[in-house]
C-alpha positions as CSV (number, residue, x, y, z in Angstrom):
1,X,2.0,-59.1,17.2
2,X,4.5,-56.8,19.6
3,X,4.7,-53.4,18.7
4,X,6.7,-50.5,19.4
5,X,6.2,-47.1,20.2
6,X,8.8,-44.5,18.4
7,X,9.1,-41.3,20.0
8,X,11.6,-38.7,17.6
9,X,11.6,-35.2,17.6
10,X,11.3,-35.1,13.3
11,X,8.0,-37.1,14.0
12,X,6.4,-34.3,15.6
13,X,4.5,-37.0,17.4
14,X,4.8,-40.9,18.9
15,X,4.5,-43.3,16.3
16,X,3.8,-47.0,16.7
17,X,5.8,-49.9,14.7
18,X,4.6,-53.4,14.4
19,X,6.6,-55.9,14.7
20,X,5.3,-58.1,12.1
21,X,9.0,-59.9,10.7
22,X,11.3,-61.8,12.3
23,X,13.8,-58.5,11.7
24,X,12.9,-54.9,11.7
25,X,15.4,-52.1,11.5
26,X,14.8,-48.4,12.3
27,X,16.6,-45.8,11.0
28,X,18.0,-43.2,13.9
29,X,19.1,-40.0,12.2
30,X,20.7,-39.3,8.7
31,X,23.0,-36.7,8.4
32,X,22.9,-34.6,5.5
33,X,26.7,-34.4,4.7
34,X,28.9,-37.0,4.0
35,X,30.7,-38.0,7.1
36,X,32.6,-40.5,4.8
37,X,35.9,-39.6,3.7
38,X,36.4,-42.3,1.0
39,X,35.3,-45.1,3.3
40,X,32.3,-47.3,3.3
41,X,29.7,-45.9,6.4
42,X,26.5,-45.1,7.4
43,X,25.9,-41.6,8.9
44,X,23.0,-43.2,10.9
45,X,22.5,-45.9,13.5
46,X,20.0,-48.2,13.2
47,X,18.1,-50.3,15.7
48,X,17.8,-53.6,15.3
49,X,14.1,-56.0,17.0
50,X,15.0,-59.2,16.4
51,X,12.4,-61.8,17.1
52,X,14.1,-65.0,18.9
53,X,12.5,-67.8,21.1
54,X,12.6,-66.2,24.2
55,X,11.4,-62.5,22.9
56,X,12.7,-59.6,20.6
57,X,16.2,-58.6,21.0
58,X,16.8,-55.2,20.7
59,X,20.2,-53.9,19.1
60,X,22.3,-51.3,17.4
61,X,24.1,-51.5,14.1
62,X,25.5,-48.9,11.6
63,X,27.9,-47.0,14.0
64,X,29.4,-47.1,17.2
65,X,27.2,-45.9,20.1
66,X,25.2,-48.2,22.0
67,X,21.7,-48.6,23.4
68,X,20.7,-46.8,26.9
69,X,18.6,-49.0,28.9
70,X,17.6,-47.7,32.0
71,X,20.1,-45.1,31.7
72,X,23.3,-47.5,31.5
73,X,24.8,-48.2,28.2
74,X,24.3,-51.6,26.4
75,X,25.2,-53.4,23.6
76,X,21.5,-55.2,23.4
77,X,18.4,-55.2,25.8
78,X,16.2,-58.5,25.6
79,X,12.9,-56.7,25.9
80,X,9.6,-57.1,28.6
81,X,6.4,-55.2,27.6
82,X,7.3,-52.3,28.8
83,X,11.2,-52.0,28.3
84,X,12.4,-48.8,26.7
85,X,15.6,-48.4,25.1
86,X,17.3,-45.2,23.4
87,X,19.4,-44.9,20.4
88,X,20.8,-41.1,19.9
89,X,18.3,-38.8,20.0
90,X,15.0,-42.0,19.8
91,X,13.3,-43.2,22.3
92,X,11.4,-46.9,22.0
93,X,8.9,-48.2,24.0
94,X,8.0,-52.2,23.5
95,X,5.1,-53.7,24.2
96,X,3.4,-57.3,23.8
97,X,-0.7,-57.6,23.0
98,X,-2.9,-58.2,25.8
C-alpha cells in the first residue's frame, strides 16, 4: 500500500501514514480558541489522499488555504512517489512500495 511521510513540528519527529482506505484525512493544526463566532467551522484544515484509478489525489478541505506543491499554490496535486505537498505549517511526502 502507498504511504506517506508527515513531517510537523508537534510531532517532534517524521511520521509515516499508510494509506490503507480509499479516504484518509489528516488533521493540520487545531486551534485552541474558538475562531467561530456563532458559525459552523473548523479551526483546522485537513488534507485529504484520495485513492482514484489513476493514483491518490491529494486535497484540502476545512478552510480556505490551499496546497503548495512545488512551491506554487494548488487546489489538488495528483501524486508520483515522491511528490510533496504542504498544508500550513505540514509537510507530506508520498510514496508507492517498491
Amino acid at each position: 500500500a502507498p504511504w506517506v511521510t508527515i513531517s510537523h513540528p508537534d510531532f517532534g519527529s517524521d511520521k509515516d501514514v499508510q494509506l490503507k482506505d480509499e479516504v484518509t484525512c489528516i488533521g493540520e493544526y487545531g486551534a485552541p480558541e474558538d475562531t467561530s463566532k456563532g458559525k459552523s467551522i473548523s479551526n483546522q484544515g485537513y488534507l485529504l489522499l484520495v485513492k482514484t484509478p489513476t493514483g491518490v489525489l491529494a486535497t484540502t478541505t476545512g478552510d480556505r488555504r490551499l496546497l503548495v506543491a512545488k512551491g506554487k499554490p494548488v487546489l489538488f496535486k495528483l501524486l508520483q512517489s515522491g511528490d510533496s505537498v504542504e498544508l500550513g505549517i505540514m509537510s507530506v511526502v508520498f510514496h508507492l512500495p517498491g
